[in-house]
Legacy VTK file of the C-alpha trace (Angstrom):
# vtk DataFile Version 3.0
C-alpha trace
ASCII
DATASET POLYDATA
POINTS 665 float
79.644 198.936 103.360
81.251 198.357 106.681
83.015 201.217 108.749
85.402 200.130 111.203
85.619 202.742 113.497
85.060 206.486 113.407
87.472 208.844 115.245
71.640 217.690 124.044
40.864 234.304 138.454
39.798 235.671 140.725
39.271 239.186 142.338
42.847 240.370 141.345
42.077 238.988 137.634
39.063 240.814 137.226
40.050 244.582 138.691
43.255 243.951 136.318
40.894 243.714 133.555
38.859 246.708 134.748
42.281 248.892 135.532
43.226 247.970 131.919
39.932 249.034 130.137
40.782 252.462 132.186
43.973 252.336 131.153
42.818 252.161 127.455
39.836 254.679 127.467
42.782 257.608 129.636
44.797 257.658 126.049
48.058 255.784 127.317
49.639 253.499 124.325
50.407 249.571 124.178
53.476 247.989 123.711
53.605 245.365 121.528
56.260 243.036 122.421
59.529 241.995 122.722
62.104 238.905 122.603
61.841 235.464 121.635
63.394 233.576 118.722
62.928 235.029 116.004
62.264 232.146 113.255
60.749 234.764 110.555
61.265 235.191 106.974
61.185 239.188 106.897
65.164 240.564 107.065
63.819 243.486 108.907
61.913 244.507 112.690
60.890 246.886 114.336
62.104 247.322 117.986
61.149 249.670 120.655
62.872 250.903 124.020
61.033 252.461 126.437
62.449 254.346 129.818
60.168 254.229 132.905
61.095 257.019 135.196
59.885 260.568 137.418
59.661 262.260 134.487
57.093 259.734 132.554
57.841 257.336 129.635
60.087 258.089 126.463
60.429 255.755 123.583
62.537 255.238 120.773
61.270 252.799 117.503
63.659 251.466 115.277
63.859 249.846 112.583
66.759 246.964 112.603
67.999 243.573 111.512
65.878 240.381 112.887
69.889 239.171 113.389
70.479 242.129 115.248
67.022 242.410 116.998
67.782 238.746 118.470
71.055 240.096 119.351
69.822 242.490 121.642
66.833 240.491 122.634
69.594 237.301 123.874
71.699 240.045 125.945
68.328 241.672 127.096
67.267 237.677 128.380
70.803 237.681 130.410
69.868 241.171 131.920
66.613 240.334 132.606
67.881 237.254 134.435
70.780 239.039 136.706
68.654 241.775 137.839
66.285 239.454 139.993
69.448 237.530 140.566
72.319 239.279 141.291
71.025 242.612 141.346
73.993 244.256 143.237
76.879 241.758 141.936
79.632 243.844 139.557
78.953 241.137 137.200
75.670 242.963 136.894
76.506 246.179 136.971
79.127 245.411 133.387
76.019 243.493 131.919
73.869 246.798 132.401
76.351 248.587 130.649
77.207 246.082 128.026
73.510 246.330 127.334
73.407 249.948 127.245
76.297 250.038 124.942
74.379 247.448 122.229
71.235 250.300 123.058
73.001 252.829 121.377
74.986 250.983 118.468
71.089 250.397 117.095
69.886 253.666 118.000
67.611 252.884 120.212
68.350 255.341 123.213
65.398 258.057 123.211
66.258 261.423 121.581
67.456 263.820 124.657
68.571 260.829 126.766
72.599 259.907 126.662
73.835 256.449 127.667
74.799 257.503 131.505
71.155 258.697 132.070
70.159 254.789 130.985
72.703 253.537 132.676
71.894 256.086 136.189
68.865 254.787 135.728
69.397 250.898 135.526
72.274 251.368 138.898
70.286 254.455 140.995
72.577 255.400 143.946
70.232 253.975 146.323
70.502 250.598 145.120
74.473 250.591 145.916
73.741 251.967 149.644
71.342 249.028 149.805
73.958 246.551 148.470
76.478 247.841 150.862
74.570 247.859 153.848
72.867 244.752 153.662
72.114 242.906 156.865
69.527 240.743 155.725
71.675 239.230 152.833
75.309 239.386 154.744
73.279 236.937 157.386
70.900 235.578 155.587
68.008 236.405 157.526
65.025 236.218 155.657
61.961 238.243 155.751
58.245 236.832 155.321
56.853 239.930 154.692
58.770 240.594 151.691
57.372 238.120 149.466
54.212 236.157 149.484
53.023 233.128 147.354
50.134 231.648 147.750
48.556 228.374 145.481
44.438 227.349 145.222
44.097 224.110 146.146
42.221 223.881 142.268
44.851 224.811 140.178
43.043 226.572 137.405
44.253 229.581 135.092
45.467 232.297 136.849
45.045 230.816 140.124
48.315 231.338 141.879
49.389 234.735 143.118
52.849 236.294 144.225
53.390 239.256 145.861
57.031 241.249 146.662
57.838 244.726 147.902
61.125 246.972 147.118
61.691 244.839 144.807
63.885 244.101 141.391
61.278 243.415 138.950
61.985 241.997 134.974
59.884 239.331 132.900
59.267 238.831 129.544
56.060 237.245 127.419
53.585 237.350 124.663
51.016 239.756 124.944
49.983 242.994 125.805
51.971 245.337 128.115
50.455 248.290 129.244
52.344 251.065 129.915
52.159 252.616 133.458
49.820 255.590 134.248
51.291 258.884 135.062
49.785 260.601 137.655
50.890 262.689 137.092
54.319 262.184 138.384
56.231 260.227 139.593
54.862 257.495 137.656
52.413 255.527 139.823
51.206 251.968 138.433
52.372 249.466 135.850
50.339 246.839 134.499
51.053 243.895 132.097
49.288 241.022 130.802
50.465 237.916 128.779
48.291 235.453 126.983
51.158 232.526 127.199
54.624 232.313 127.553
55.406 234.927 130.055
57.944 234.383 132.676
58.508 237.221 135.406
60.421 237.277 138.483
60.509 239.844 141.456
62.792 239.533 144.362
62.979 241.918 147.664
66.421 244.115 147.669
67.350 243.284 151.116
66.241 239.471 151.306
66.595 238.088 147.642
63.534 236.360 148.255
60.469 236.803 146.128
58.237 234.962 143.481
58.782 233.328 139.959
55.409 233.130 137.922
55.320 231.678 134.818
52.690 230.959 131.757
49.801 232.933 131.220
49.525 236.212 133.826
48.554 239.406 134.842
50.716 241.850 137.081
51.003 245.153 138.649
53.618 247.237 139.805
53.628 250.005 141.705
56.089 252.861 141.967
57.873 251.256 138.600
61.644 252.086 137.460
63.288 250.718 134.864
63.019 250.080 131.004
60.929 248.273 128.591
61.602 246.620 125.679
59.047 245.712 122.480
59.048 243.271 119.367
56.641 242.709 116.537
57.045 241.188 113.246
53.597 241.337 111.446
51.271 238.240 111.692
53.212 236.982 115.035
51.782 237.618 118.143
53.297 240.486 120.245
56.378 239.866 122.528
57.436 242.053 125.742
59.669 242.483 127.937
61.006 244.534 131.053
63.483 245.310 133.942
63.754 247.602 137.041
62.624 248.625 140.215
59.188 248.699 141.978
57.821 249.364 145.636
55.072 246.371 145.285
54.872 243.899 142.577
51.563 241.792 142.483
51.117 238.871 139.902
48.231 236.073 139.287
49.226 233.552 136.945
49.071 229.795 136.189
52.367 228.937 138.023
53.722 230.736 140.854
57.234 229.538 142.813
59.382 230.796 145.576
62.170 232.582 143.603
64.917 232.159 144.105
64.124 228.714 142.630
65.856 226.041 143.964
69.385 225.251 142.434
70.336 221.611 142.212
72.796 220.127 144.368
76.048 219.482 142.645
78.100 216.470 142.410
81.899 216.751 141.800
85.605 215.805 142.895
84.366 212.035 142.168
87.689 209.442 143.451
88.403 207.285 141.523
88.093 209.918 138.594
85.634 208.985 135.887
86.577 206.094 133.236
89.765 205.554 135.431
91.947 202.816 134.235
94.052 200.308 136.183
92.759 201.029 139.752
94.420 198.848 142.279
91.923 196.063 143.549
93.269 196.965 147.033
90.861 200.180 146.711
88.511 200.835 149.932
86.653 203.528 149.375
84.673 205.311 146.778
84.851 209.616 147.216
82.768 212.571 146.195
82.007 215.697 146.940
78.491 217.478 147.066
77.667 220.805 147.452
74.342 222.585 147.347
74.369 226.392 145.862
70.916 227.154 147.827
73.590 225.948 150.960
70.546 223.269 151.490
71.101 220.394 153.339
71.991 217.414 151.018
70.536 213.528 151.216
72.799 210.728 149.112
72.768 207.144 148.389
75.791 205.255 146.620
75.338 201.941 144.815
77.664 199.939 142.702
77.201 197.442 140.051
78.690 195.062 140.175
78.207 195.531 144.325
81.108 195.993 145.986
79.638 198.446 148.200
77.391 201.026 149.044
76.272 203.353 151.602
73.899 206.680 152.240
73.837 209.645 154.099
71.314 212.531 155.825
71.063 216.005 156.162
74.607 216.920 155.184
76.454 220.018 154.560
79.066 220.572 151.765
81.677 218.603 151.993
83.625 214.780 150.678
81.901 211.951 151.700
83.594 208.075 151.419
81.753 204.619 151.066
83.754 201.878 151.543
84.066 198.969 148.801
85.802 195.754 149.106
86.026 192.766 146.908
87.460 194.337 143.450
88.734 191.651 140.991
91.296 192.004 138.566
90.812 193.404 135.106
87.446 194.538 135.488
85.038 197.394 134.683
83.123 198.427 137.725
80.095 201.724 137.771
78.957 203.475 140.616
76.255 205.934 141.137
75.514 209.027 143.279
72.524 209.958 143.678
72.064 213.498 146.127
68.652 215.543 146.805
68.130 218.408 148.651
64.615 217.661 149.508
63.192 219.770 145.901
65.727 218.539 143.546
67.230 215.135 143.023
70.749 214.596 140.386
72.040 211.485 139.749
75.421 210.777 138.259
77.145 207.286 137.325
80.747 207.387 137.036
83.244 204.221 136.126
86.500 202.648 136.461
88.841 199.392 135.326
90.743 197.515 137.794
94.196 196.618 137.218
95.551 194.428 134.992
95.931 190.938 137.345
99.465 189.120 138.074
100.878 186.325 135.836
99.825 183.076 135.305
99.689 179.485 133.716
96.429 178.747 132.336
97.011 174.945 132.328
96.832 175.527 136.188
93.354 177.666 135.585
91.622 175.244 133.679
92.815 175.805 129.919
93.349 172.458 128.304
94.826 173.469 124.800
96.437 176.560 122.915
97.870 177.500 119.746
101.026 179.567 118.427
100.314 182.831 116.564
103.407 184.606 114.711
103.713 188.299 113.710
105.175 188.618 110.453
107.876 191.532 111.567
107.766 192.666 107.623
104.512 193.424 107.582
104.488 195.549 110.514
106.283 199.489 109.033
107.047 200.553 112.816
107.479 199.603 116.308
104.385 199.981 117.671
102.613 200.255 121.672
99.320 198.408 122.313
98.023 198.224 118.974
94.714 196.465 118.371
95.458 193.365 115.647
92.566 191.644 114.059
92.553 187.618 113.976
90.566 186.493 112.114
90.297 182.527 110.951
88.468 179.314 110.388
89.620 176.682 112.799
88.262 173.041 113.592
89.560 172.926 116.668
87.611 176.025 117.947
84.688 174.451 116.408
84.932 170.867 118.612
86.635 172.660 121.905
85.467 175.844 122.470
82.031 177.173 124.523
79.256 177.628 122.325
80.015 181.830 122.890
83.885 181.814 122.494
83.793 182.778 126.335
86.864 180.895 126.870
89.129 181.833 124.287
91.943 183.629 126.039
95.465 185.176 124.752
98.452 185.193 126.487
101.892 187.037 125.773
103.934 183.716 126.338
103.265 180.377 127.270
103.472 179.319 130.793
103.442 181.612 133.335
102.875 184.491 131.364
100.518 187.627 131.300
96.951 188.453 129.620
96.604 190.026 126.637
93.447 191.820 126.072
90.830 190.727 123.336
87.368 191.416 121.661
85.395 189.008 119.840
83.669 190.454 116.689
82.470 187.572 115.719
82.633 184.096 116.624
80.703 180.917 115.038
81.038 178.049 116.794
79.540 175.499 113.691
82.680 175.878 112.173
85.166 177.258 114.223
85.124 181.090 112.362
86.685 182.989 114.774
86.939 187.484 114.032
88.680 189.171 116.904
91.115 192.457 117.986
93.717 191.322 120.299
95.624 194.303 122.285
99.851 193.968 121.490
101.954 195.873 124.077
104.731 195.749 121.415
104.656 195.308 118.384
108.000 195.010 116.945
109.207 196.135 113.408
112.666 194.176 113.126
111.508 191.091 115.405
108.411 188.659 114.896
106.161 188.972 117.850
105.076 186.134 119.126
102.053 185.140 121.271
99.546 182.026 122.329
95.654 181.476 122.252
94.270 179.254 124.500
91.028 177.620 124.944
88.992 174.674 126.144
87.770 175.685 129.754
84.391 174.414 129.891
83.836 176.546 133.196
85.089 180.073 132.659
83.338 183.348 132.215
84.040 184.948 129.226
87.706 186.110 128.973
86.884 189.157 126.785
88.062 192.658 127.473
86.715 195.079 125.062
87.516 198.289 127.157
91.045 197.202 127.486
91.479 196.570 123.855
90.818 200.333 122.523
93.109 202.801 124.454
92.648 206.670 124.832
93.746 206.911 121.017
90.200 205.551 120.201
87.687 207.425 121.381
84.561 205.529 119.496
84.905 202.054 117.764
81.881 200.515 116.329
82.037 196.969 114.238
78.713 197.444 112.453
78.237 193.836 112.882
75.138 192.290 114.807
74.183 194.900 117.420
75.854 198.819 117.234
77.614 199.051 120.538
80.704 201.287 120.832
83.464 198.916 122.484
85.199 202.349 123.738
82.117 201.866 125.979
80.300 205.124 124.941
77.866 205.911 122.259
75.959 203.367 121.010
74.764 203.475 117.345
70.962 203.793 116.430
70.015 201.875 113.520
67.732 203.451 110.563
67.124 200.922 107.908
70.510 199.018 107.351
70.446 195.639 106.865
73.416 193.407 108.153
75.736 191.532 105.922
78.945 190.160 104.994
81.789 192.563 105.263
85.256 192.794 104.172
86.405 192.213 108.739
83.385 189.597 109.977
79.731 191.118 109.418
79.006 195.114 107.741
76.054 197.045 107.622
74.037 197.661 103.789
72.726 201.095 103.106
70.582 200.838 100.182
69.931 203.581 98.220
65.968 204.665 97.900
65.616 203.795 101.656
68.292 206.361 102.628
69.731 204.269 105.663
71.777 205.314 108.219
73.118 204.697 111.594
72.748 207.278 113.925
75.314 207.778 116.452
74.056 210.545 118.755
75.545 213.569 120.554
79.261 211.877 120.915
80.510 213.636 123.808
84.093 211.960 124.347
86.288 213.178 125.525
84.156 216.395 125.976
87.613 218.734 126.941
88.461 220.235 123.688
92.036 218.415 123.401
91.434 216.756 120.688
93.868 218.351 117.405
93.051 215.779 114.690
90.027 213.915 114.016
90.048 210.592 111.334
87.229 208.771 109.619
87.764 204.830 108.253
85.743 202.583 106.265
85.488 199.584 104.465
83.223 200.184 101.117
81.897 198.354 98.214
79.623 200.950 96.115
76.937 199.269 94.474
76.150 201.820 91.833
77.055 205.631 91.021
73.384 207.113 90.769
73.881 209.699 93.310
77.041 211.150 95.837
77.218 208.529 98.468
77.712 209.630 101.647
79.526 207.633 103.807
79.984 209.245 106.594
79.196 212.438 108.358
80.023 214.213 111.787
78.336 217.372 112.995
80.111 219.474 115.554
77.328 222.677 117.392
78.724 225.292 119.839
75.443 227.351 120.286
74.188 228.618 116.850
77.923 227.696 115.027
77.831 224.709 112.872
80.899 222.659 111.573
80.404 219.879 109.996
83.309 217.130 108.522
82.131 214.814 105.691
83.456 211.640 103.406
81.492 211.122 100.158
81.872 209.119 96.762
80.099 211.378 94.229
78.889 210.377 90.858
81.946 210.088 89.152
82.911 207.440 91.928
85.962 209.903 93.246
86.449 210.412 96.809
85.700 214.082 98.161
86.222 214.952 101.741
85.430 218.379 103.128
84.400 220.711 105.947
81.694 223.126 105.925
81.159 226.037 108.920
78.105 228.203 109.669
77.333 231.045 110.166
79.588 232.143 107.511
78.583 229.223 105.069
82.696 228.073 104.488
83.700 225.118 102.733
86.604 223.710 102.177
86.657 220.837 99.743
89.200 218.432 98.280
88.186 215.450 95.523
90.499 213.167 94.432
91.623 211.634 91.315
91.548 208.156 93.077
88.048 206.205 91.966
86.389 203.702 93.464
85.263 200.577 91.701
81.399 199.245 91.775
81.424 195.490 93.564
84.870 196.354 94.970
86.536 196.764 98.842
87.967 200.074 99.269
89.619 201.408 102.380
88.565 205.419 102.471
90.427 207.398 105.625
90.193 211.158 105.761
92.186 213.225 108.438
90.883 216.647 109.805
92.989 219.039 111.261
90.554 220.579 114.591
93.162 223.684 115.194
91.162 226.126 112.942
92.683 225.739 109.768
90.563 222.357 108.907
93.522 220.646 106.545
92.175 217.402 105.159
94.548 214.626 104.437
92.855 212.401 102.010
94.120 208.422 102.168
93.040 205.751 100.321
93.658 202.093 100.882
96.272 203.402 103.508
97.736 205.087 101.346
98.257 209.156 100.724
96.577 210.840 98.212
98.421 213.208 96.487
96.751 213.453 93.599
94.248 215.671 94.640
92.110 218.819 93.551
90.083 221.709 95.272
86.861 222.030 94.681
84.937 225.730 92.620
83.384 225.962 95.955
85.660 225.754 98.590
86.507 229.808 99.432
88.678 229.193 102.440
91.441 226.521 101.017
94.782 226.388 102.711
97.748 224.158 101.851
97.686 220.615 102.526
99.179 219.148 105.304
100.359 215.795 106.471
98.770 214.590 110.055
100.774 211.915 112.190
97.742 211.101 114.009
96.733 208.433 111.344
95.518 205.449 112.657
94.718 206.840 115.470
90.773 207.106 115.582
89.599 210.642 117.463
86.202 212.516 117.502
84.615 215.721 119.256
81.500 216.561 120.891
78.232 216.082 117.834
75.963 214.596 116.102
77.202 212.009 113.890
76.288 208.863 111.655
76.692 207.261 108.438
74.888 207.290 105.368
75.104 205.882 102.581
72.850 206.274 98.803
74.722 203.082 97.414
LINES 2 666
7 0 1 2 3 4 5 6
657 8 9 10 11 12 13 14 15 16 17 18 19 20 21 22 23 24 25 26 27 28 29 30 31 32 33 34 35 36 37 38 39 40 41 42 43 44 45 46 47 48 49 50 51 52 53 54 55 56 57 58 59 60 61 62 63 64 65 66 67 68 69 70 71 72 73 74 75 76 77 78 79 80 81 82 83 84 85 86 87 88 89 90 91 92 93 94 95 96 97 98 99 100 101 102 103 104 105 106 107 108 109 110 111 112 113 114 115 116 117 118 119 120 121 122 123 124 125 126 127 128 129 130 131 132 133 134 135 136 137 138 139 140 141 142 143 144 145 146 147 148 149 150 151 152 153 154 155 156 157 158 159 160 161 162 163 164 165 166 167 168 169 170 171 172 173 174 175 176 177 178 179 180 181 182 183 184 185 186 187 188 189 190 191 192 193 194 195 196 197 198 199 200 201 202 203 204 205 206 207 208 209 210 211 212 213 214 215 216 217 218 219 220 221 222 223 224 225 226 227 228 229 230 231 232 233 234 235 236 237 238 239 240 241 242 243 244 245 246 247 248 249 250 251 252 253 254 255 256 257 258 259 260 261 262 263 264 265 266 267 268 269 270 271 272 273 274 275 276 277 278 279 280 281 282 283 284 285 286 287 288 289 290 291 292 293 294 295 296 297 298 299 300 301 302 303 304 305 306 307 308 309 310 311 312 313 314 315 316 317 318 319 320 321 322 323 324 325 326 327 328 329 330 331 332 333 334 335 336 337 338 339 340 341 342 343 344 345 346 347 348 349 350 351 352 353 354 355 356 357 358 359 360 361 362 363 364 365 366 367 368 369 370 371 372 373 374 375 376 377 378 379 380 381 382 383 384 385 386 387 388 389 390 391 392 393 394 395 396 397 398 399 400 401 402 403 404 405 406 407 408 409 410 411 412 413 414 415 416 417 418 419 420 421 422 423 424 425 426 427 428 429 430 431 432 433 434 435 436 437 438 439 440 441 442 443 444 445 446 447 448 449 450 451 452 453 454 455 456 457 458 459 460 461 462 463 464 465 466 467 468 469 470 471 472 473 474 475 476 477 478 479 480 481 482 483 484 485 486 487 488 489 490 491 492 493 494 495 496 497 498 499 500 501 502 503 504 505 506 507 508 509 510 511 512 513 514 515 516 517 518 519 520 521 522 523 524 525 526 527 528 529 530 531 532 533 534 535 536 537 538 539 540 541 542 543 544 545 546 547 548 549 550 551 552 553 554 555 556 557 558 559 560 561 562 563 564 565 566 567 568 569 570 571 572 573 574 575 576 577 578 579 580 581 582 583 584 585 586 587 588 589 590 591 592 593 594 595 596 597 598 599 600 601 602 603 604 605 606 607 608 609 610 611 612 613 614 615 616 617 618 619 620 621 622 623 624 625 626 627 628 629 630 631 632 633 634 635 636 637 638 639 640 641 642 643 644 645 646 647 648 649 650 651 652 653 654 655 656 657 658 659 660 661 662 663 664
């Protein structure tokens, strides 16, 4: 089968375990946990909310959904995150209601308590007063006695400690929780304890500043406010979680940072803009800008390959930065990388461009000693066409006797003389006898005229003439030959190989999936061109089934947006009939077409299936380039629509996914 192209410790640890023997022998209860992903079998869990407050703890157990109890667990994680965060942003203040909303579509607001209370008691007046009047963050002035961390110099477990007064406080783990003693009022001490997988942050009011600590940990409170939050499903260990206020937070655990933790600098506003085609060689400089969110000061270096340039700088602020380039040649693909730290974090980003297409010329004057005439059959060609890839592909002597050894030479002009370059690929060249497979890049292709243009060759001393990137315009976002190595010539996403042996294809060399190894090729997370404008989306391939035995699957893409699922897919089944569909999750859709068209065993068949990416997922079925009309739904597909036509054929788009190619055959 070949396709052609297819459109990611120490004192503190052992009063805590004193205080919490106490804490068990004075009567008060354990929580049992909270949030996580929930990968269980059972439909059902229980879920508990607790309110921490003056007047002591109230609960309220429920028995829900695992879909909804990860529901409210995910918005609970975003709470949890803000309120250390952001604690006085408004952004905050519609999460905590949002949250309290979802609290009472499951019931889980304690009897005698309405939604304002919970919400009162997640936005207390005095936190506003604080956000309003806040020196320390207007100028940010930070205070040292607000939060402490401190690391042993033996890192064992347990062995870092973090400390933060008038604080936000929220965190989440596996574990035990204890619920805070009353004592009597208003509630006096909180104290939790994780086994693994805890994460907790605290962070002064006025400052922001506190303490992340992370992995296995123990932690007090005092003066808690807030809510709690507890998971179980039987046989799992239990899962916490919690958010509010406290007057001194104290944690030992195995990893302790300065929160907040440091935010990466960012890299943007790059000049030339990424994959960039046709840059003047006259270009000087290279732009960028870098920010930091932390407002850190900001190292970078700049490097180029091939060099025309480079350049660094120290200790800078926000802002665009320039470093000048010279040298640029015509038609060429140049990368340059950025790489910025702001003394804790380093990013790195490599961005690219193509120079622009070089002046006229005579290649007799560059060296060329001989060329040959190629003709465009104007009858074969059903439109008038703009730079439209043509294959070449033919058995010639003379490329065998005058040619370099790699084809490096071979060049194609528009007209002979002075004339100007017309991009190429080689897919395959073989210089024993002159077998020469190649896609050469027509500016117009004319319908009602021949088009005519030249080859040359013979120039001992030239680099290779080849221009794969020019070849493929925006139209093709991914092209892949399946030939001797897997590279995408759209200069993307290279194909991994899994099994597949190469061989002769129908256009140069094609890859063989055999059927009890289960081959494939896969393609990775294709990410081009990553801004959600494509509308259509087509598959091609060349196949030649070798047998019937099972549905072949030719190819496959899978499209993820967080837990949704699409997924587009070509197959012969075991009739040998084409069937094309789309299946979406959650929701498990399909839509399905099959058509009457077979395919023959030993035999070259052109398969092309059109998507429609606007929501209504038409499929436009074509076979040997031709529409199939004679087509059928399958029993399964419960979403069909009509059929209809895309004008996007031939043109060779794909989204964001996972994709490769398999094929049982």
């Amino acid at each position: 089968m070949e396709v052609i192209n297819m459109n990611k410790n120490k004192e503190f640890f052992n009063n805590t375990i004193v205080i919490g023997i106490l804490i068990l022998f004075v009567g008060t209860s354990l929580i049992p946990s909270i949030c996580g992903d929930y990968n269980n079998e059972k439909d059902t869990s229980f879920l508990t909310f607790y309110t921490f407050d003056k007047f002591g703890t109230k609960e309220c157990k429920v028995e829900i959904s695992t879909i909804a109890a990860n529901i409210v667990s995910d918005t609970f994680e975003e709470f949890r995150y803000k309120i250390t965060n952001d604690p006085m942003s408004s952004e905050t203040k519609t999460l905590k209601n949002s949250f309290v909303e979802l609290l009472d579509r499951y019931d889980l607001i304690p009897h005698g308590l309405s939604k304002d209370y919970i919400v009162s008691l997640l936005n207390p007046r005095w936190l506003q007063e604080i956000g309003n009047n806040n020196l320390f963050r207007k100028h940010n002035i930070p205070c040292s006695a607000a939060s402490i961390v401190s690391n042993d110099v033996i890192s064992t477990q347990l062995s870092h400690f973090g400390s933060a007064v008038f604080c936000s406080l929220a965190g989440t783990g596996r574990g035990l929780i204890f619920t805070p003693i009353i004592f009597p009022r208003p509630r006096l001490l909180a104290l939790w304890s994780s086994f693994s997988s805890a994460f907790s942050t605290a962070a002064n009011l006025y400052t922001g500043h506190g303490f992340a600590a992370s992995g296995s940990q123990t932690g007090i409170a005092l003066g808690f406010w807030g809510i709690g939050l507890s998971f179980a499903i039987p046989g799992e260990p239990a899962t916490f979680g919690f958010g509010g206020y406290a007057l001194l937070a104290l944690v030992r655990a195995d990893d302790i940072e300065t929160y907040p933790l440091n935010q990466k600098p960012v890299i943007s506003d790059e000049n030339p803009s990424n994959d960039k085609r046709d840059v003047p060689v006259s270009l000087s400089e290279l732009s960028f800008r870098i920010s930091d969110p932390d407002g850190d000061r900001m190292s970078y270096w700049v490097t180029t390959d091939p060099d025309i340039g480079s350049g660094e700088g120290h200790l800078k602020d926000d802002g665009v930065y320039s470093v000048d380039v010279s040298g640029l040649e015509y038609d060429k693909s140049y990368s340059w990388t950025v790489r910025v730290s702001d003394g804790k974090d380093s990013v790195e980003k490599q961005f690219g461009f193509i120079t622009e297409m070089g002046p006229p010329f005579d290649p007799f004057d560059e060296g060329w000693q001989y060329r040959k005439k190629i003709t465009i059959d104007h009858n074969i060609v059903a439109g008038n066409l703009e730079n439209f890839p043509i294959l070449i592909s033919m058995i010639d002597p003379d490329l065998h006797d005058e040619v370099q050894f790699d084809g490096d030479d071979i060049l194609f002009m528009d007209n002979d003389g002075v004339a100007n370059r017309l991009f190429h690929e080689i897919e395959e060249y073989d210089g024993s006898d002159g077998e020469l497979v190649c896609w050469v890049n027509i500016p117009n292709l004319s319908s009602s005229i021949d088009s005519v243009f030249y080859l040359y060759y013979g120039n001992l001393g030239c680099s290779s003439q080849q221009r794969p990137f020019r070849v493929w315009n925006s139209d093709f976002i991914h092209v892949w030959h399946l030939g001797e190595n897997l590279e995408d010539s759209a200069g993307f996403d290279d194909g991994n190989d899994h099994g597949t042996d190469v061989v002769s294809g129908k256009i140069g060399k094609a890859r063989d999936f055999e059927e009890n190894e289960k081959d494939f090729i896969d393609f990775g997370d294709m990410d081009q061109p990553g801004d959600g404008s494509l509308t259509t989306m087509t598959f091609e391939a060349w196949v030649k089934p070798k047998s019937f035995n099972d549905e072949c699957c030719i190819m496959n893409k899978y499209n993820t947006q967080g837990s949704d699922l699409t997924s587009y897919y070509i197959a012969i089944n075991v009739e040998g009939k084409f069937r094309s569909s789309v299946y979406q999750s959650p929701g498990s859709k399909t839509r399905s077409i099959t058509t009457d068209a077979y395919a023959e065993i030993g035999h070259w068949i052109y398969v092309t299936s059109t998507f429609d990416l606007g929501g209504t997922n038409d499929i436009v079925p074509f076979i040997d380039g031709n529409e199939v009309s004679d087509i059928q739904p399958d029993s399964n597909s419960d979403y069909m629509r009509d059929i209809s036509v895309s004008d996007d054929i031939g043109r060779f788009k794909a989204e964001a996914g996972t994709r490769y190619i398999d094929a049982e055959i």
